[in-house]
SEMI-195458 format. One line per field, with one value per atom (N, C-alpha, C): residue in three letters; x negated, y negated, z negated. Coordinates in steps of 0.05 Angstrom, whole numbers. Example, Ala and Ser with C-alpha at 12.3 -4.5 7.8 and 13.67 -1.06 7.14 Angstrom:
# SEMI-195458
aa: c(Ala / Ala / Ala / Ser / Ser / Ser)
px: c(-264 / -246 / -264 / -257 / -273 / -258)
py: c(114 / 90 / 66 / 45 / 21 / -1)
pz: c(-156 / -156 / -156 / -142 / -143 / -157)
# end
This chain:
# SEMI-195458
aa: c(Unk / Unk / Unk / Unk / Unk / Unk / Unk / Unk / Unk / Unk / Unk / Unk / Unk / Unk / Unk / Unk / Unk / Unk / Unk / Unk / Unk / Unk / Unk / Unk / Unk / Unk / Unk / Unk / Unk / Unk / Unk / Unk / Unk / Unk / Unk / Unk / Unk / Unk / Unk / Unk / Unk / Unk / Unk / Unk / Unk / Unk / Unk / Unk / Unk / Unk / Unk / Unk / Unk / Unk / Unk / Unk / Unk / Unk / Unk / Unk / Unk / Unk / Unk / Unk / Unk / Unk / Unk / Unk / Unk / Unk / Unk / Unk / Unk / Unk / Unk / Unk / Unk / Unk / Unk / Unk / Unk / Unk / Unk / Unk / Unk / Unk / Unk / Unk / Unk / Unk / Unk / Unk / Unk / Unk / Unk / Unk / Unk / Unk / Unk / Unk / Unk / Unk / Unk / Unk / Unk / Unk / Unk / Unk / Unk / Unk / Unk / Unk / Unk / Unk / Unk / Unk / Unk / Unk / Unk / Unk / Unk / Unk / Unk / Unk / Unk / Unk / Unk / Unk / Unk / Unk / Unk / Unk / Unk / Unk / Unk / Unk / Unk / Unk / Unk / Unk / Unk / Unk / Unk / Unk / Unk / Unk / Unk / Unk / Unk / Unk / Unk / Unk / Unk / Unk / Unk / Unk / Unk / Unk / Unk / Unk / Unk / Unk / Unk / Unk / Unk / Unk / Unk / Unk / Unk / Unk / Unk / Unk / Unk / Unk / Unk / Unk / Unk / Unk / Unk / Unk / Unk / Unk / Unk / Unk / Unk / Unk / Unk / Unk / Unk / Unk / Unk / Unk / Unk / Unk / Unk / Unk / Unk / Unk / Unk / Unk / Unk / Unk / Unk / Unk / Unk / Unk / Unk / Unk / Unk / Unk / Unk / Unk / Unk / Unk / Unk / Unk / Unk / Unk / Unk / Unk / Unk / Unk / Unk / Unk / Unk / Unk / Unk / Unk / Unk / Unk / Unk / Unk / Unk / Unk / Unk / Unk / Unk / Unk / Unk / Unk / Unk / Unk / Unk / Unk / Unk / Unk / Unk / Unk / Unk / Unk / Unk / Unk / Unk / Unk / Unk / Unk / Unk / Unk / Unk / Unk / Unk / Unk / Unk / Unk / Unk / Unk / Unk / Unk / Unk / Unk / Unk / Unk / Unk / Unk / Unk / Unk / Unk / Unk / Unk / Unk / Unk / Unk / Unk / Unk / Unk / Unk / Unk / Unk / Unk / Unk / Unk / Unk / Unk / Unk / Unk / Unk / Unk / Unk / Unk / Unk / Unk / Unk / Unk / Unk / Unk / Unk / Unk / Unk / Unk / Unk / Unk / Unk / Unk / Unk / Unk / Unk / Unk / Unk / Unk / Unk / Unk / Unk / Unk / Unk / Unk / Unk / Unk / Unk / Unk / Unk / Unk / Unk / Unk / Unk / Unk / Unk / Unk / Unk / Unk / Unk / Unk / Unk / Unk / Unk / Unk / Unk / Unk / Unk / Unk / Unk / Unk / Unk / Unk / Unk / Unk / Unk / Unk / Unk / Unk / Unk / Unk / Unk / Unk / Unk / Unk / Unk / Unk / Unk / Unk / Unk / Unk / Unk / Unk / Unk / Unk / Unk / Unk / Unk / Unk / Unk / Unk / Unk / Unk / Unk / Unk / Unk / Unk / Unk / Unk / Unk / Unk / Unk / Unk / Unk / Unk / Unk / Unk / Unk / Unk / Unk / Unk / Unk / Unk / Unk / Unk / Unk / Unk / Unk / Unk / Unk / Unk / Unk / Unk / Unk / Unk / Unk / Unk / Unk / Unk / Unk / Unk / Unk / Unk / Unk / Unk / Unk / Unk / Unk / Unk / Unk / Unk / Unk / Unk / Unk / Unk / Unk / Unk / Unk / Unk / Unk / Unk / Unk / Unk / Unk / Unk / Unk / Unk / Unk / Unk / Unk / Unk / Unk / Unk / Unk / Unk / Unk / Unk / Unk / Unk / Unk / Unk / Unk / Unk / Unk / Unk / Unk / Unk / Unk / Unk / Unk / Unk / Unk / Unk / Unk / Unk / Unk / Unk / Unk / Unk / Unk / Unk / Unk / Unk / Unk / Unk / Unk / Unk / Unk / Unk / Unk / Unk / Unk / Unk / Unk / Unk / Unk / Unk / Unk / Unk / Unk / Unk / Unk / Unk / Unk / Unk / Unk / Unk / Unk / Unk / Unk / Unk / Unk / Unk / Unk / Unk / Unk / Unk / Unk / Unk / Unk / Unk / Unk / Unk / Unk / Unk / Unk / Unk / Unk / Unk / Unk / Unk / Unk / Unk / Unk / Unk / Unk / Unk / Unk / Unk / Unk / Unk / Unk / Unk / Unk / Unk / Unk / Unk / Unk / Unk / Unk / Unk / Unk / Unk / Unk / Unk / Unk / Unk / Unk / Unk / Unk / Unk / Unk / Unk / Unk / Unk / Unk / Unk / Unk / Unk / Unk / Unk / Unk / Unk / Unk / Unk / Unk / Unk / Unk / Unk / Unk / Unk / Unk / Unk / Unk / Unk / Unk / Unk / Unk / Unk / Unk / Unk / Unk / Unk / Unk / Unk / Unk / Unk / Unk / Unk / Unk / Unk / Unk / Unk / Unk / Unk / Unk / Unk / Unk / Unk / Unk / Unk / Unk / Unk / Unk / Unk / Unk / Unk / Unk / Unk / Unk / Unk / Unk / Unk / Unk / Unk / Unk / Unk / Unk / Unk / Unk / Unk / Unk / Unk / Unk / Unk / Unk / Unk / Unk / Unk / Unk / Unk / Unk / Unk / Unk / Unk / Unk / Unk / Unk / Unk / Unk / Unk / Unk / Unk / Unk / Unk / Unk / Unk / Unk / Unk / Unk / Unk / Unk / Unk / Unk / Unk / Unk / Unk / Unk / Unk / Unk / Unk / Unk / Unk / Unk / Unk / Unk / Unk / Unk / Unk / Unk / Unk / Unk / Unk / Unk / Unk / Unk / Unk / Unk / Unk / Unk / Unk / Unk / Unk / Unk / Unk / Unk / Unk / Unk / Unk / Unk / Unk / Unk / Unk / Unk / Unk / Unk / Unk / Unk / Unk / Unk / Unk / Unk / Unk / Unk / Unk / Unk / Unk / Unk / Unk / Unk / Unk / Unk / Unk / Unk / Unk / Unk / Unk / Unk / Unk / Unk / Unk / Unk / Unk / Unk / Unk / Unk / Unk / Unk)
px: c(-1309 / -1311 / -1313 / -1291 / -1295 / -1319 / -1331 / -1359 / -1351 / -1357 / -1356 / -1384 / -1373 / -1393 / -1427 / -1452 / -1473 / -1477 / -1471 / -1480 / -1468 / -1446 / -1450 / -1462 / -1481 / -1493 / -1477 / -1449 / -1440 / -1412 / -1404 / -1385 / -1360 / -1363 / -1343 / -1347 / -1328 / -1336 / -1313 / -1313 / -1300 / -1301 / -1285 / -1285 / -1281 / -1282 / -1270 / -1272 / -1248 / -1242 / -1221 / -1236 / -1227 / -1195 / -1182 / -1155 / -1157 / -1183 / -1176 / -1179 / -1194 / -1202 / -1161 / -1148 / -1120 / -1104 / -1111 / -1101 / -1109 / -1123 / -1137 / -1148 / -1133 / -1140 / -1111 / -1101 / -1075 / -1095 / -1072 / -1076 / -1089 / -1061 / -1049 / -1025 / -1024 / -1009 / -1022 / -1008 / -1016 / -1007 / -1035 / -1016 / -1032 / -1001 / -1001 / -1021 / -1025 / -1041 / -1069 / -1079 / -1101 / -1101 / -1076 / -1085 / -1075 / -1066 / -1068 / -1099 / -1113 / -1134 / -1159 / -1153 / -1162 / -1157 / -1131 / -1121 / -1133 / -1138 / -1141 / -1172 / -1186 / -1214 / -1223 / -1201 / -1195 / -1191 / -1175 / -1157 / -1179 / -1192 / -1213 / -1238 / -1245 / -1269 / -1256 / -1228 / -1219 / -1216 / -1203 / -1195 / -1226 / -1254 / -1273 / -1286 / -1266 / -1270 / -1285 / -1292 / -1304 / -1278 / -1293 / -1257 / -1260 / -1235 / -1231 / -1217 / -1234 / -1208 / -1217 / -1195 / -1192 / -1190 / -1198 / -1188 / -1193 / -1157 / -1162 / -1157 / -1171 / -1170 / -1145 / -1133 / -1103 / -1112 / -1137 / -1138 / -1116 / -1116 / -1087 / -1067 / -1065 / -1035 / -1037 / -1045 / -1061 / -1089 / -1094 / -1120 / -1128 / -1124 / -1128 / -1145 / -1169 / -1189 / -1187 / -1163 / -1163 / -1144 / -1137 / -1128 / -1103 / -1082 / -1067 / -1048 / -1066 / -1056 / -1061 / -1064 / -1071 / -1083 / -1056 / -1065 / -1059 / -1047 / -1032 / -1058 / -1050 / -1066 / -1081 / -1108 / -1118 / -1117 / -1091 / -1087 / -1063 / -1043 / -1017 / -1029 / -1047 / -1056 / -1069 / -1086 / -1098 / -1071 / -1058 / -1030 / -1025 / -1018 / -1003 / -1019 / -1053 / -1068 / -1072 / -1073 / -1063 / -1037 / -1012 / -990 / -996 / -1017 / -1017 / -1031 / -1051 / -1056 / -1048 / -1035 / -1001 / -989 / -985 / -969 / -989 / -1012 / -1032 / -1036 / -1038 / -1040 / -1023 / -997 / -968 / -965 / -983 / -983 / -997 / -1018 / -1045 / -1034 / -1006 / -1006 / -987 / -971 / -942 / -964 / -993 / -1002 / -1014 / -1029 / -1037 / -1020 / -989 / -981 / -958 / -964 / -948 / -972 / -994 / -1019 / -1016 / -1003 / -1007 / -1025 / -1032 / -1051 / -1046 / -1045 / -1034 / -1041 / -1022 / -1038 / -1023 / -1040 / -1025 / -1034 / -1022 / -1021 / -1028 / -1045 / -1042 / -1045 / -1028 / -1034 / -1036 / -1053 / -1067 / -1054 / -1033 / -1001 / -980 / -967 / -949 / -927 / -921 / -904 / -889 / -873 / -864 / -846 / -833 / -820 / -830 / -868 / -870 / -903 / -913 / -930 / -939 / -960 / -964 / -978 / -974 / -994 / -1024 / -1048 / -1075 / -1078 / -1088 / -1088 / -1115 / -1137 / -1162 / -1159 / -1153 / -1153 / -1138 / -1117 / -1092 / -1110 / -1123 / -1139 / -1164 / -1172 / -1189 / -1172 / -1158 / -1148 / -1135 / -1125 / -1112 / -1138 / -1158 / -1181 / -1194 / -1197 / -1196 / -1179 / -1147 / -1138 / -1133 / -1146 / -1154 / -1137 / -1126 / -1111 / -1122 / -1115 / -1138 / -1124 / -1137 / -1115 / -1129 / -1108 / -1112 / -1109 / -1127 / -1117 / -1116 / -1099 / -1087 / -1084 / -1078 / -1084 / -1109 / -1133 / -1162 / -1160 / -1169 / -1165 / -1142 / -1135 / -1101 / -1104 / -1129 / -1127 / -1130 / -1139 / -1138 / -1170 / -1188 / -1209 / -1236 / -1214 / -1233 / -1235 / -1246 / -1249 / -1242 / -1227 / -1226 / -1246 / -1282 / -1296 / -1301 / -1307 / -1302 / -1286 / -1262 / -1241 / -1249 / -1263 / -1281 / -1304 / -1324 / -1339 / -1334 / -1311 / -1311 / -1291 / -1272 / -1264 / -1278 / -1301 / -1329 / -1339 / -1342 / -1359 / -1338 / -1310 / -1292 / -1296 / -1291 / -1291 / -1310 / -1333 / -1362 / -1365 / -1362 / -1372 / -1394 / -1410 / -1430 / -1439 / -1427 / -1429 / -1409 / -1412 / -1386 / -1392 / -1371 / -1375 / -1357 / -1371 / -1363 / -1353 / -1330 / -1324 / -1321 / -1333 / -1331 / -1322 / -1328 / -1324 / -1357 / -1369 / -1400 / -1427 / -1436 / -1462 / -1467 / -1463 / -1491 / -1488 / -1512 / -1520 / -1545 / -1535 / -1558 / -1581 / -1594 / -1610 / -1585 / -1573 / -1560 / -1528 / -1510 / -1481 / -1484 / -1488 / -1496 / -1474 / -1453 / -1431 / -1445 / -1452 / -1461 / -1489 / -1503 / -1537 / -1550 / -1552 / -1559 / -1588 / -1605 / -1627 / -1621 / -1605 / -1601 / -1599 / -1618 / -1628 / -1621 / -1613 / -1608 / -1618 / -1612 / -1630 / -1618 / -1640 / -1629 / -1631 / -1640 / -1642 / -1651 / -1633 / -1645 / -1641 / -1648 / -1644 / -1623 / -1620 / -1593 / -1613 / -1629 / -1648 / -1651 / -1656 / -1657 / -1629 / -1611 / -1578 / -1575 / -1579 / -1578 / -1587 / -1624 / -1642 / -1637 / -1630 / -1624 / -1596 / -1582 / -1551 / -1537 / -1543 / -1532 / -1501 / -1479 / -1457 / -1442 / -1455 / -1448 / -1419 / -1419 / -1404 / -1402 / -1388 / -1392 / -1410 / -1424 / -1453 / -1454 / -1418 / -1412 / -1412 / -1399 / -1398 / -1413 / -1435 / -1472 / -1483 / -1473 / -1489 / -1487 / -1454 / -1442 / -1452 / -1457 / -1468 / -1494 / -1509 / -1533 / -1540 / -1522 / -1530 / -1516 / -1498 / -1486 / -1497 / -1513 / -1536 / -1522 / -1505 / -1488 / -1497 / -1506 / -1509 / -1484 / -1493 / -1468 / -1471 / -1461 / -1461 / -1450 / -1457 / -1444 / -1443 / -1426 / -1415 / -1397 / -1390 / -1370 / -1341 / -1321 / -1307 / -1286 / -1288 / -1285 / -1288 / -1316 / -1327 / -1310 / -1304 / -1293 / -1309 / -1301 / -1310 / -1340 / -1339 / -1366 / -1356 / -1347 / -1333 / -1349 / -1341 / -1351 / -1387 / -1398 / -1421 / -1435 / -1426 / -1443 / -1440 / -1419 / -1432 / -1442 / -1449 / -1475 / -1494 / -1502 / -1524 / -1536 / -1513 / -1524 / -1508 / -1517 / -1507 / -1522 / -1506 / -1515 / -1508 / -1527 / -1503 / -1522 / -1529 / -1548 / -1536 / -1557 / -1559 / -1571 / -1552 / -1565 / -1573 / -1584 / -1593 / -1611 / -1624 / -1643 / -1671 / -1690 / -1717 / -1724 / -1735 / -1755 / -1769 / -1781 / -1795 / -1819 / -1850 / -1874 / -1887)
py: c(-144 / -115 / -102 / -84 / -79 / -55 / -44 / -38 / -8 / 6 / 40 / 52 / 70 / 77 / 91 / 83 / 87 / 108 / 127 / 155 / 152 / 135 / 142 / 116 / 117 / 104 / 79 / 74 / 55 / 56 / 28 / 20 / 16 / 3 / 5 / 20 / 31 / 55 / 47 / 60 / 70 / 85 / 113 / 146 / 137 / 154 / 164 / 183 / 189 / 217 / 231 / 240 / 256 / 267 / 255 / 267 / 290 / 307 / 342 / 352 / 334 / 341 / 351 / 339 / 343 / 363 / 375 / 396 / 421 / 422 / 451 / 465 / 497 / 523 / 515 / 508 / 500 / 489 / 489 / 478 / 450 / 440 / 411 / 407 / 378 / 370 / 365 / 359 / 355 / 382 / 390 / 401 / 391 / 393 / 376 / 386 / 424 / 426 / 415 / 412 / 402 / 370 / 349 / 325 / 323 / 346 / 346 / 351 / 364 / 365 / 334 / 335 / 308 / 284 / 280 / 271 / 266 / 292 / 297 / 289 / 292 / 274 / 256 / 240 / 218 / 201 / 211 / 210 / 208 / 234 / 242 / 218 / 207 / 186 / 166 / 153 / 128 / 123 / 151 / 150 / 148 / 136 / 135 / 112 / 92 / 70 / 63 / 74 / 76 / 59 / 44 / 25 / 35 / 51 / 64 / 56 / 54 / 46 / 73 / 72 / 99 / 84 / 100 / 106 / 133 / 137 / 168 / 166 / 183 / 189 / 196 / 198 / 210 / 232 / 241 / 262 / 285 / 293 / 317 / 318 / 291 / 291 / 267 / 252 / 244 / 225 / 238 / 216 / 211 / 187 / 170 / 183 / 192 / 197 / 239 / 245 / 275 / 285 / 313 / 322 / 321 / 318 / 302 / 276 / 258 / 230 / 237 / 259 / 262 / 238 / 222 / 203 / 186 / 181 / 153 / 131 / 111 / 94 / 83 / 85 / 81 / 63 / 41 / 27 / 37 / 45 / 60 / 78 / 95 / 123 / 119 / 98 / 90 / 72 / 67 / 48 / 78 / 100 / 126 / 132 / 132 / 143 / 126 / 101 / 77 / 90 / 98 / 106 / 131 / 152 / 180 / 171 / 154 / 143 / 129 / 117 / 110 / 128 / 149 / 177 / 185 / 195 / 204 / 192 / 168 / 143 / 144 / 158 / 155 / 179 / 203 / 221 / 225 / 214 / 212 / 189 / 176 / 152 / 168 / 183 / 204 / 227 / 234 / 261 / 236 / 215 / 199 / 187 / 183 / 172 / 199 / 212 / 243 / 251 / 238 / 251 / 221 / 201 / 183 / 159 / 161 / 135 / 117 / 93 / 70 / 65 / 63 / 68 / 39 / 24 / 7 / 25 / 20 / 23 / 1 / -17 / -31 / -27 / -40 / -38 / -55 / -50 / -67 / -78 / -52 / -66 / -63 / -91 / -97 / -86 / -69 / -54 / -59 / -75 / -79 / -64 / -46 / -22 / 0 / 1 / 22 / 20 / -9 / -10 / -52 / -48 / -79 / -84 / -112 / -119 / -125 / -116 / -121 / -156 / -160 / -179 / -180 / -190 / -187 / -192 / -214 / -218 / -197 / -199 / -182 / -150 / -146 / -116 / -117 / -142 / -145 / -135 / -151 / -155 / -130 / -119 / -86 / -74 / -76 / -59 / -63 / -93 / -100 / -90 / -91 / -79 / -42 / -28 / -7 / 9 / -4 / 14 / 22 / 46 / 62 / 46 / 33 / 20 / 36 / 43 / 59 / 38 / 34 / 21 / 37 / 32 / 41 / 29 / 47 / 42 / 23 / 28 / 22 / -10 / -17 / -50 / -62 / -50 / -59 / -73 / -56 / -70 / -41 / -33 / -7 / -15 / 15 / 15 / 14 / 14 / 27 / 40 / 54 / 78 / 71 / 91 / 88 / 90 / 97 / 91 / 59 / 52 / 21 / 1 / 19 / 6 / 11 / 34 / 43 / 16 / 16 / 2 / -28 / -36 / -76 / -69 / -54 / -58 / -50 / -29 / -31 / -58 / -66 / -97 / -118 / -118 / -136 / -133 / -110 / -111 / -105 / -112 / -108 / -94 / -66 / -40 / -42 / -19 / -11 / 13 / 24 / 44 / 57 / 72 / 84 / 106 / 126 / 149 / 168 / 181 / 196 / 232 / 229 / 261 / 279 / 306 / 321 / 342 / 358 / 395 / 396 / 385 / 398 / 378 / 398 / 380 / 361 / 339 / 321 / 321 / 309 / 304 / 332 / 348 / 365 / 360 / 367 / 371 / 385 / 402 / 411 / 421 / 424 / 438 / 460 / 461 / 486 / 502 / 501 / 528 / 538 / 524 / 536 / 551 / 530 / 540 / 541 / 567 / 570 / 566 / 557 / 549 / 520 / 507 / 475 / 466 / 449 / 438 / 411 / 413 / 383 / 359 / 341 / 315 / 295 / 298 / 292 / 261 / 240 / 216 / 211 / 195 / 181 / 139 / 133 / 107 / 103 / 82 / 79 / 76 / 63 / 66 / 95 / 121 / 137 / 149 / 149 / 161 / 146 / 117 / 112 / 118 / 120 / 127 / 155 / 172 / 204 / 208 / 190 / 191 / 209 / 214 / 232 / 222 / 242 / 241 / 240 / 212 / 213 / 195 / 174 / 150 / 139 / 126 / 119 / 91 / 79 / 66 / 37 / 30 / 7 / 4 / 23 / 35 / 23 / 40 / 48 / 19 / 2 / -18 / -47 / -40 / -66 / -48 / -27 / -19 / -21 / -26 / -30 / -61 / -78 / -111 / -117 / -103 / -105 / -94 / -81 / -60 / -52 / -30 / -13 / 8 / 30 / 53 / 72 / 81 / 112 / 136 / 157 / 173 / 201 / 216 / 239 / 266 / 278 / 294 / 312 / 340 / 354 / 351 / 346 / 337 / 363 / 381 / 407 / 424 / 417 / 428 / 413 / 430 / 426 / 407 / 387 / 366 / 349 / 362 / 348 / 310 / 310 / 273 / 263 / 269 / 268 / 265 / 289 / 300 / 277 / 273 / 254 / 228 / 217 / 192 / 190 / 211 / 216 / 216 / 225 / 229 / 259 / 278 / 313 / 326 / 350 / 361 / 358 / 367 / 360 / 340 / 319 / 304 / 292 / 274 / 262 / 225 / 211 / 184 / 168 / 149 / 133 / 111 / 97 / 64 / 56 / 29 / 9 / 24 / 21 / 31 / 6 / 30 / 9 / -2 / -39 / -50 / -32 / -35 / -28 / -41)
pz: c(1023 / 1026 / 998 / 984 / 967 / 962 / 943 / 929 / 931 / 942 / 947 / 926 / 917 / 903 / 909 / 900 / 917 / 933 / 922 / 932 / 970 / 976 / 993 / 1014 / 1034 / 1062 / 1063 / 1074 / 1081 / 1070 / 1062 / 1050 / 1070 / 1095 / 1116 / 1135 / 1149 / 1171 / 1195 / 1218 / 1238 / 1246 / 1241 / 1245 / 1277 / 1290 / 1321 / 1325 / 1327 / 1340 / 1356 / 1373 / 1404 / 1402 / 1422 / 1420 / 1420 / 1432 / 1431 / 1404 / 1382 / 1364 / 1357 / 1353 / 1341 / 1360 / 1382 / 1387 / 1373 / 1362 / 1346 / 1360 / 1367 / 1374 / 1400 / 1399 / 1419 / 1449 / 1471 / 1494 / 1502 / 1484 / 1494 / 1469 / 1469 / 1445 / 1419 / 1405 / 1374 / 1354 / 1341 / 1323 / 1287 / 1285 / 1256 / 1229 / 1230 / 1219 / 1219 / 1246 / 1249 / 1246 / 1248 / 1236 / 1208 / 1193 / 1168 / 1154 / 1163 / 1152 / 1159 / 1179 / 1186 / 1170 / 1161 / 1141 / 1114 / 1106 / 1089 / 1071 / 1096 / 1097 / 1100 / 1108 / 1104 / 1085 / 1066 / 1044 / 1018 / 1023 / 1010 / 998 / 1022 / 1022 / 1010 / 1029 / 1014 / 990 / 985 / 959 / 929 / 948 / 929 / 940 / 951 / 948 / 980 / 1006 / 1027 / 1045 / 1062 / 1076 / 1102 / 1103 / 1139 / 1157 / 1179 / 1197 / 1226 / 1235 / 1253 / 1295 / 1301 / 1329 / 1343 / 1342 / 1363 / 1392 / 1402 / 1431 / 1436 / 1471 / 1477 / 1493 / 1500 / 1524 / 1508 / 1488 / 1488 / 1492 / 1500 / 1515 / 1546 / 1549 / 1579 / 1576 / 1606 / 1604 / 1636 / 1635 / 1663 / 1679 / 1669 / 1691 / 1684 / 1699 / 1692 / 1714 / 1720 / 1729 / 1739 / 1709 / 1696 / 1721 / 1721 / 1730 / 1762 / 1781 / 1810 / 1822 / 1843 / 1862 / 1850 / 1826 / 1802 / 1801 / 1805 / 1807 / 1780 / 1781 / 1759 / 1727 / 1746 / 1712 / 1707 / 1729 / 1713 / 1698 / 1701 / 1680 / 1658 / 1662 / 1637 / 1629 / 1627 / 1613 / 1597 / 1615 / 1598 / 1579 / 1579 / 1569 / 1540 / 1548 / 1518 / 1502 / 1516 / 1499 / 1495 / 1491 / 1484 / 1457 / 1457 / 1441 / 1412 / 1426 / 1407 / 1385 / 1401 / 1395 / 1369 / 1371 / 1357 / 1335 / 1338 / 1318 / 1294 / 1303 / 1283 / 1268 / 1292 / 1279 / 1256 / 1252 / 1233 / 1210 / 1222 / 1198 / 1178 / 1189 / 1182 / 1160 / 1168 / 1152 / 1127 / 1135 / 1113 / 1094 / 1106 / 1079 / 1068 / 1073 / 1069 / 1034 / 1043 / 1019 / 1002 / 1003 / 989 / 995 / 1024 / 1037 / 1041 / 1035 / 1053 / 1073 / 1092 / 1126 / 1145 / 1157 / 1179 / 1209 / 1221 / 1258 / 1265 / 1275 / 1298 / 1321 / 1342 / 1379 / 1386 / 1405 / 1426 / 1444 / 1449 / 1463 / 1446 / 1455 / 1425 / 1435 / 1412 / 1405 / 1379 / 1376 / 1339 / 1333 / 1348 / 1340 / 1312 / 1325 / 1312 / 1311 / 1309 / 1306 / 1303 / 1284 / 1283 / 1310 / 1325 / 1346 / 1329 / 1341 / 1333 / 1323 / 1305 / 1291 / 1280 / 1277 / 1278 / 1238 / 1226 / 1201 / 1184 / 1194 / 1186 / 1185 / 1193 / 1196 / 1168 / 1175 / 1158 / 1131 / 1123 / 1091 / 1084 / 1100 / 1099 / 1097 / 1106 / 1097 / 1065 / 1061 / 1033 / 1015 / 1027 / 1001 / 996 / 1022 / 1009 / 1029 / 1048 / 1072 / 1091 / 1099 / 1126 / 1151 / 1170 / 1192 / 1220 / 1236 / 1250 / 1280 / 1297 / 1320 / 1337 / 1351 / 1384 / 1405 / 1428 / 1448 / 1462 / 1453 / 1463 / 1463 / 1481 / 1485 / 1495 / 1504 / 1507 / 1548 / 1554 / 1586 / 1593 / 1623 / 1643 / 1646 / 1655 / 1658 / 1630 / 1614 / 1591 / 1563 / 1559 / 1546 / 1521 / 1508 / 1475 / 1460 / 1474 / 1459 / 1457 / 1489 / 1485 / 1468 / 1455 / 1436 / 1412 / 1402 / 1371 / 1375 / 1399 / 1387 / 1387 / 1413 / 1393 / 1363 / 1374 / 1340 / 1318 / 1317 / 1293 / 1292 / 1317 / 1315 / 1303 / 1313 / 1302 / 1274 / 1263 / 1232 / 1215 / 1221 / 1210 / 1203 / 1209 / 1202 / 1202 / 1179 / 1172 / 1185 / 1205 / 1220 / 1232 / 1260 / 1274 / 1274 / 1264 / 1260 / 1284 / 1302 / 1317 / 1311 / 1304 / 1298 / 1323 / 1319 / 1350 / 1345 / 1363 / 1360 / 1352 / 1356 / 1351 / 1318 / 1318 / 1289 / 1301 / 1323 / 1333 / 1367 / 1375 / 1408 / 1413 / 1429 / 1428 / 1461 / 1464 / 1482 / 1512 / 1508 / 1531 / 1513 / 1523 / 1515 / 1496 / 1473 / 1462 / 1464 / 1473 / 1475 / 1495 / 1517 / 1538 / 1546 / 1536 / 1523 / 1502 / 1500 / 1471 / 1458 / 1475 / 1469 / 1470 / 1461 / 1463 / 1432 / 1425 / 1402 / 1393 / 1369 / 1370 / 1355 / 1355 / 1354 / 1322 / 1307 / 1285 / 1292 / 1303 / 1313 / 1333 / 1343 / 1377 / 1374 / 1391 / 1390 / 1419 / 1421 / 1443 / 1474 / 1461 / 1494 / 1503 / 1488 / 1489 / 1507 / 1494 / 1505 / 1520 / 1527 / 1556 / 1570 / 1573 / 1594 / 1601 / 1577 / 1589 / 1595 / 1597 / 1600 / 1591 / 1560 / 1543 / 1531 / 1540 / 1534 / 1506 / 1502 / 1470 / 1471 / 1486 / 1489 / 1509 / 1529 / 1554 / 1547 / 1562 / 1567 / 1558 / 1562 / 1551 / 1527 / 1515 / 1484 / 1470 / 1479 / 1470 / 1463 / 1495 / 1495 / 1469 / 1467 / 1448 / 1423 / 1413 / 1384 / 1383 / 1412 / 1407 / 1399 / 1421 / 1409 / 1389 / 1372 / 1347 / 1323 / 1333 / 1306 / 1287 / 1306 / 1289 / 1294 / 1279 / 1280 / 1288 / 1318 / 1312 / 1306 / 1286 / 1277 / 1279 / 1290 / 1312 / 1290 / 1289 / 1267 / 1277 / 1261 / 1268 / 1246 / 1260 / 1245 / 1235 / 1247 / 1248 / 1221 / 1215 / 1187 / 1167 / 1146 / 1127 / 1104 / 1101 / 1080 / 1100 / 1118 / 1130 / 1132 / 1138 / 1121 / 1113 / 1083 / 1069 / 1054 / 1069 / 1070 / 1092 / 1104 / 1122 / 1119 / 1099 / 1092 / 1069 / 1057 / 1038 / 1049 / 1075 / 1084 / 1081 / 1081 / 1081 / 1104 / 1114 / 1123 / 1149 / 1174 / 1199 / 1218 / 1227 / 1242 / 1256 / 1283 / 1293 / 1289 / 1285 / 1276 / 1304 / 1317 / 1339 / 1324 / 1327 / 1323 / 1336 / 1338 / 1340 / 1328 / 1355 / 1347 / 1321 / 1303 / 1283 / 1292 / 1280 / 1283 / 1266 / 1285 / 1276 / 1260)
# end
């Protein structure tokens, strides 16, 4: 793992972030301004020595458990919902090496058209030599979530932390678009977001970062340079982990 400079928390990471995050102010779809900036924060950190690797969500263009897929049977939709994924993936590789990033794709479903098949070493050493690698399509089976795919692939590649990018600072107490007296939580432990079944990650997620003692890191990815700022350790963002020993 190459040596990131101190100032910032963790030397390896795994961003995640929400396919709606890349629709913007739009419906549905991608739009490119918004994974240019994404990009760009990206770009930003690597470029000071921090080793990234990415997974985006597909809900902006399908998602198995939605409206979307009707009476479709639940692994054909999650199959579509792996290839929206795909899509996203190429899009973010197209804005990163547009800025000068070196970027790999891997999938989970092999695809050698237009993407490497997941390769566990092969990920590694692209992270060593300084490339952001982006995986796709979640685990590459039906029935589970692309957070499920952020957290074994954090655990596959020894991340130092999983960084959750959102529309919002953190995990609050209730929806703060919706309630405005809803406060939020500069640290929780995972026993915590499980027992209150706080919508940070689906439960499986939670659980492999919890026996992996990986911290996840909930952030707005929205804010400009906030990236950055949070793996310094400033700004706003809520921190899950492992209760301290007493």
């Amino acid at each position: 793992m190459s040596d990131a400079p101190s100032e910032f928390r963790y030397k390896r990471v795994l961003l995640k972030v929400s396919g709606e995050v890349l629709m913007g102010d739009q419906g549905y779809g991608i739009d490119m301004a918004t994974v240019a900036e994404v990009a760009h924060a990206v770009a930003e950190v690597a470029r000071e020595g921090v080793e990234i690797c990415l997974v985006i969500g597909g809900g902006n263009i399908f998602r198995g458990l939605s409206k979307a897929a009707g009476d479709m049977d639940r692994a054909s939709a999650d199959y579509m919902g792996m290839l929206a994924t795909v899509m996203n993936a190429l899009a973010m590789q197209a804005a990163l090496e547009k800025i000068g990033v070196q970027t790999r794709v891997q999938s989970a479903l092999v695809m050698n058209a237009v993407a490497e098949p997941y390769v566990r070493r092969r990920a590694l050493r692209h992270l060593e030599k300084g490339r952001v690698v982006i995986f796709a399509a979640g685990v590459g089976a039906p029935f589970f979530t692309t957070d499920s795919g952020a957290a074994l692939r954090a655990a596959e590649m020894g991340c130092d932390a999983l960084l959750k990018g959102t529309s919002v600072d953190g995990v609050y107490t209730a929806d703060p678009k919706k309630d405005p007296a809803a406060t939020r939580y500069d640290e929780l432990t995972y026993h915590d977001v499980l027992a209150r079944d706080l919508k940070v990650m689906d439960a499986s997620a939670v659980a492999l970062m919890r026996d992996s003692d990986i911290p996840i890191v909930v952030f707005s990815i929205r804010e400009k340079g906030s990236f950055r700022r949070t793996l310094r350790g400033e700004g706003a963002f809520t921190v899950i982990r492992n209760a301290k020993a007493a």
